[in-house]
C-alpha positions as CSV (number, residue, x, y, z in Angstrom):
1,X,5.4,-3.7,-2.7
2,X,8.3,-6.3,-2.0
3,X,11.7,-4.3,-1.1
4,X,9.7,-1.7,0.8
5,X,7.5,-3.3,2.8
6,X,9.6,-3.4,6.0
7,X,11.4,-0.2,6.1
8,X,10.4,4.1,5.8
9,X,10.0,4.3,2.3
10,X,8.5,7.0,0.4
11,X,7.8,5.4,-3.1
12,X,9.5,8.1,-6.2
13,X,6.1,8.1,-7.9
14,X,4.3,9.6,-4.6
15,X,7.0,12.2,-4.0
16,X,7.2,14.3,-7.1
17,X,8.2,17.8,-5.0
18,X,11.2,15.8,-3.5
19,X,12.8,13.7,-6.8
20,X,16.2,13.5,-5.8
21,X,16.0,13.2,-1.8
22,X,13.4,12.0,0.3
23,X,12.3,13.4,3.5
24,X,14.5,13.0,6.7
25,X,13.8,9.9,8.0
26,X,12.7,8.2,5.0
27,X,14.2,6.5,1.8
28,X,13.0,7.0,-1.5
29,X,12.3,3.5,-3.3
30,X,11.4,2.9,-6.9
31,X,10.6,-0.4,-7.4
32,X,9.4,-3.0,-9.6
33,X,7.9,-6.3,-9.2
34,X,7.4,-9.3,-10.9
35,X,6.0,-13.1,-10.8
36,X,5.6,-16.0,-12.7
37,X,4.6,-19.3,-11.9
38,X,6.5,-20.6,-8.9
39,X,9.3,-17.1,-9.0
40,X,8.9,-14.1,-6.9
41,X,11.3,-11.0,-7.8
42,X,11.6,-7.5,-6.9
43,X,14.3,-4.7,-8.1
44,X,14.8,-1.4,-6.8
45,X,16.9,1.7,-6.6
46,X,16.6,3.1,-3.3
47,X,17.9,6.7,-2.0
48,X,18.8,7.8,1.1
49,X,18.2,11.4,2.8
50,X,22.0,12.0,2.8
51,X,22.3,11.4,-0.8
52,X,23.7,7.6,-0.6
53,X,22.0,4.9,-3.0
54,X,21.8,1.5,-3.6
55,X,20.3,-0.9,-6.2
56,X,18.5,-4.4,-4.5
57,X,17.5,-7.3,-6.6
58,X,15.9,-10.4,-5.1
59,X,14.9,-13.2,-7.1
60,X,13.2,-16.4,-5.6
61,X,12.0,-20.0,-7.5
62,X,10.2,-23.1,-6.5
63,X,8.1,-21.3,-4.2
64,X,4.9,-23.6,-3.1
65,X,3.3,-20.2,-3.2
66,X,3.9,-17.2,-4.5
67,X,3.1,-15.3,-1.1
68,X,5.9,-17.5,0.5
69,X,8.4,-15.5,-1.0
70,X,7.3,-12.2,0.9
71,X,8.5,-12.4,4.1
72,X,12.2,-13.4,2.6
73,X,12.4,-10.8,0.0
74,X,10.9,-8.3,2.4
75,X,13.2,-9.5,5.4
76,X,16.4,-9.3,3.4
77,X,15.5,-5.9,2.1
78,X,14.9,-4.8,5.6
79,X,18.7,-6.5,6.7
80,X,20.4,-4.1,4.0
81,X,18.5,-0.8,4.3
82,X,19.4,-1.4,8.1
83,X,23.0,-1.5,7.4
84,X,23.6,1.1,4.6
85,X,21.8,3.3,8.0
């Protein structure tokens, strides 16, 4: 997991008695990853306890290393769920 890494997330596959908000405290993040050669990407739609949501997409290329594209994708992800708070 990219976009939710950093932040409270609860992911919408693990919170089946809660679908449509998660728990205080928390946001609900589904999510889905994806790599190819030298590209890191991750899309989600994440939802917040008072009912706000947001869709984050974060694409990355000429990575020496796939793993190298973590920290950014995760870092970014962090930056906006901090602000939308």
């Amino acid at each position: 997991h990219l976009l939710p890494l950093l932040i409270p997330a609860v992911p919408s596959d693990k919170n089946a008695e809660s679908i449509f908000l998660p728990p205080s405290g928390m946001v609900l993040v589904g999510n889905k990853t994806g790599d190819l050669t030298d590209k890191l990407h991750d899309v989600g739609w994440f939802i917040l306890p008072d009912g706000r949501s947001y869709v984050l997409a974060i694409m990355t290329y000429n990575l020496p290393m796939l793993s190298d594209g973590l920290p950014t994708i995760s870092e970014i992800s962090r930056l906006i769920y901090k602000s939308m708070c």
